[in-house]
VOBA-1610 file (N, C-alpha, C; in pm, whole numbers, padded with zeros to 5 digits, always signed):
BEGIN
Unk+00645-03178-00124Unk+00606-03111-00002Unk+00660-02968-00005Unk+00611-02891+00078Unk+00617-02758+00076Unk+00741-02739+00175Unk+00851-02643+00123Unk+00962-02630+00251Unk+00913-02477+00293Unk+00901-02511+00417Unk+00909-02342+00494Unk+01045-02318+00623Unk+01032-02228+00568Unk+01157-02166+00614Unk+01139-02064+00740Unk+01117-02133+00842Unk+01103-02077+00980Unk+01198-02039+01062Unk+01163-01921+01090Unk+01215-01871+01256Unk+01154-01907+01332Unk+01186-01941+01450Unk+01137-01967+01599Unk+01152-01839+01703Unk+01034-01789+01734Unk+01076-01617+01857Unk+01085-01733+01991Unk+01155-01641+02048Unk+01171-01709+02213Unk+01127-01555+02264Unk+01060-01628+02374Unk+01019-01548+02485Unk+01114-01522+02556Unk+01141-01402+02650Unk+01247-01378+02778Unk+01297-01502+02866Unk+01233-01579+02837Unk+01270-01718+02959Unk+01308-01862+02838Unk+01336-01775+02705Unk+01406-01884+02601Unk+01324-02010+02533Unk+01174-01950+02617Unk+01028-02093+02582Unk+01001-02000+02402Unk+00956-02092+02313Unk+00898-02038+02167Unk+00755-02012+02201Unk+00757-01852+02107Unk+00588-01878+02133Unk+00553-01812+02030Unk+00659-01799+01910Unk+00562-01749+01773Unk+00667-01832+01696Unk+00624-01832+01525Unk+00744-01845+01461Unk+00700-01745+01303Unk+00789-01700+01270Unk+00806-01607+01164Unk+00848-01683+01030Unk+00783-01665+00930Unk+00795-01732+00791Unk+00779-01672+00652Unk+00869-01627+00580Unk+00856-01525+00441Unk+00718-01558+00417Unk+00661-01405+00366Unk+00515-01347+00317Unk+00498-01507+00222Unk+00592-01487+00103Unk+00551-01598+00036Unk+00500-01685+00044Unk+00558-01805+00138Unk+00532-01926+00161Unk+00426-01884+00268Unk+00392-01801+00325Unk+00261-01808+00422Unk+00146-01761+00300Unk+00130-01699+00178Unk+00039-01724+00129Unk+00021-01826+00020Unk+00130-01934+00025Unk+00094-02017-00054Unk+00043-02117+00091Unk+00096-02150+00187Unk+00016-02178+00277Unk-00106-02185+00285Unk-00167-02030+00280Unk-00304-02050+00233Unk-00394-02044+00132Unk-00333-02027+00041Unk-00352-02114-00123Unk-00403-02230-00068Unk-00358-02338+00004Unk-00349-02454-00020Unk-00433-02507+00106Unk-00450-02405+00201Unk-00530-02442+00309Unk-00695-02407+00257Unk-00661-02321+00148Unk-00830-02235+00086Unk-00870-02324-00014Unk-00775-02391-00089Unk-00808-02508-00209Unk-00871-02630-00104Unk-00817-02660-00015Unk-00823-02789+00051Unk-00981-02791+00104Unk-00985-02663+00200Unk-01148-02640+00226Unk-01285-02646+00085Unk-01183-02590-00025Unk-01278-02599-00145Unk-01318-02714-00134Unk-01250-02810-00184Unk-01208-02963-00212Unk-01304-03012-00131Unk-01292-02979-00004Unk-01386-03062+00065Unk-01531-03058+00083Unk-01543-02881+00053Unk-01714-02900+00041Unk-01752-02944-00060Unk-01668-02921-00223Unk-01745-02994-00323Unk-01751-03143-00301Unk-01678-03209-00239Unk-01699-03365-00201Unk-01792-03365-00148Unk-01853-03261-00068Unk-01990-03264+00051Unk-02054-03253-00008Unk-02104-03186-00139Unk-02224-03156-00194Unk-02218-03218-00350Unk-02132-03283-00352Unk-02139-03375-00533Unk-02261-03422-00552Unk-02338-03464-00428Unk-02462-03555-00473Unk-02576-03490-00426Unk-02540-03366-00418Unk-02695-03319-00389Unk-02732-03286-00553Unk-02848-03234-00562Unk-02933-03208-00648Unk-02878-03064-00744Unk-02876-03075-00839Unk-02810-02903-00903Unk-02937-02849-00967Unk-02919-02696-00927Unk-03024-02655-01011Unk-03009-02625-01124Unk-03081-02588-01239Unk-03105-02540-01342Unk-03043-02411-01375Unk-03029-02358-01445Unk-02959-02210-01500Unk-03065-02129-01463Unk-03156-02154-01522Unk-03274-01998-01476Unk-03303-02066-01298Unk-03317-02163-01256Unk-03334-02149-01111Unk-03278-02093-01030Unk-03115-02120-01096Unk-03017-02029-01015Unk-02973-01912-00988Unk-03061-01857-01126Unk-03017-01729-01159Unk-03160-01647-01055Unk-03276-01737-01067Unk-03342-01702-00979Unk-03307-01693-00855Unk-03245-01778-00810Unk-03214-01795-00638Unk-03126-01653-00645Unk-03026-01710-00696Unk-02922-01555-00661Unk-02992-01445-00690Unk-03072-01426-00738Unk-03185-01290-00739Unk-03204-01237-00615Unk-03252-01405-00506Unk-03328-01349-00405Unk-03233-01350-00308Unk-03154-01407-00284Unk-03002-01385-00217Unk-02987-01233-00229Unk-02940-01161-00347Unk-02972-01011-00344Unk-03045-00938-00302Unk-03163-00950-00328Unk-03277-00885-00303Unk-03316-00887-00139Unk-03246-01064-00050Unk-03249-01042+00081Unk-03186-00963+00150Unk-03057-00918+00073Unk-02936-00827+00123Unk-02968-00718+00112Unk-02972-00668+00009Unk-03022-00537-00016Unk-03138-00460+00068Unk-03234-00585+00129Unk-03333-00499+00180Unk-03338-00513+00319
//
C-alpha cells in the first residue's frame, strides 16, 4: 500500500478542510488513479471488435481531418 504523508489545515474554528501531501506521492497518486481508469476501459472494450491496421489508420485520418476542418 501506498503511505502518504499528510497534513491536515484547520480552519479558524479548528474544523479540517484541506490536507497537504508532498508533490511526490500526489503524483504517484495519480499514476495510479490514471492506470486504474486505463485498466478499466480496456476491460470495457476487450470484446468489442478491433480494426485492422489500414482501417485504423483510416479512421484516425478522419478523426484529423474532422479537427482540422
Amino acid at each position: 500500500m501506498l503511505e502518504i504523508h499528510k497534513k491536515i489545515v484547520l480552519d479558524e474554528d479548528h474544523r479540517p478542510f484541506a490536507v497537504q501531501i508532498p508533490i511526490e506521492e500526489f503524483e504517484r497518486l495519480e499514476e495510479l488513479i490514471e492506470n486504474y481508469g486505463l485498466s478499466e476501459l480496456m476491460d470495457e472494450v476487450k470484446n468489442e471488435e478491433r480494426l485492422s491496421v489500414e482501417d485504423a489508420r483510416t479512421y484516425y485520418k478522419s478523426l484529423k481531418t474532422n479537427v482540422e476542418g
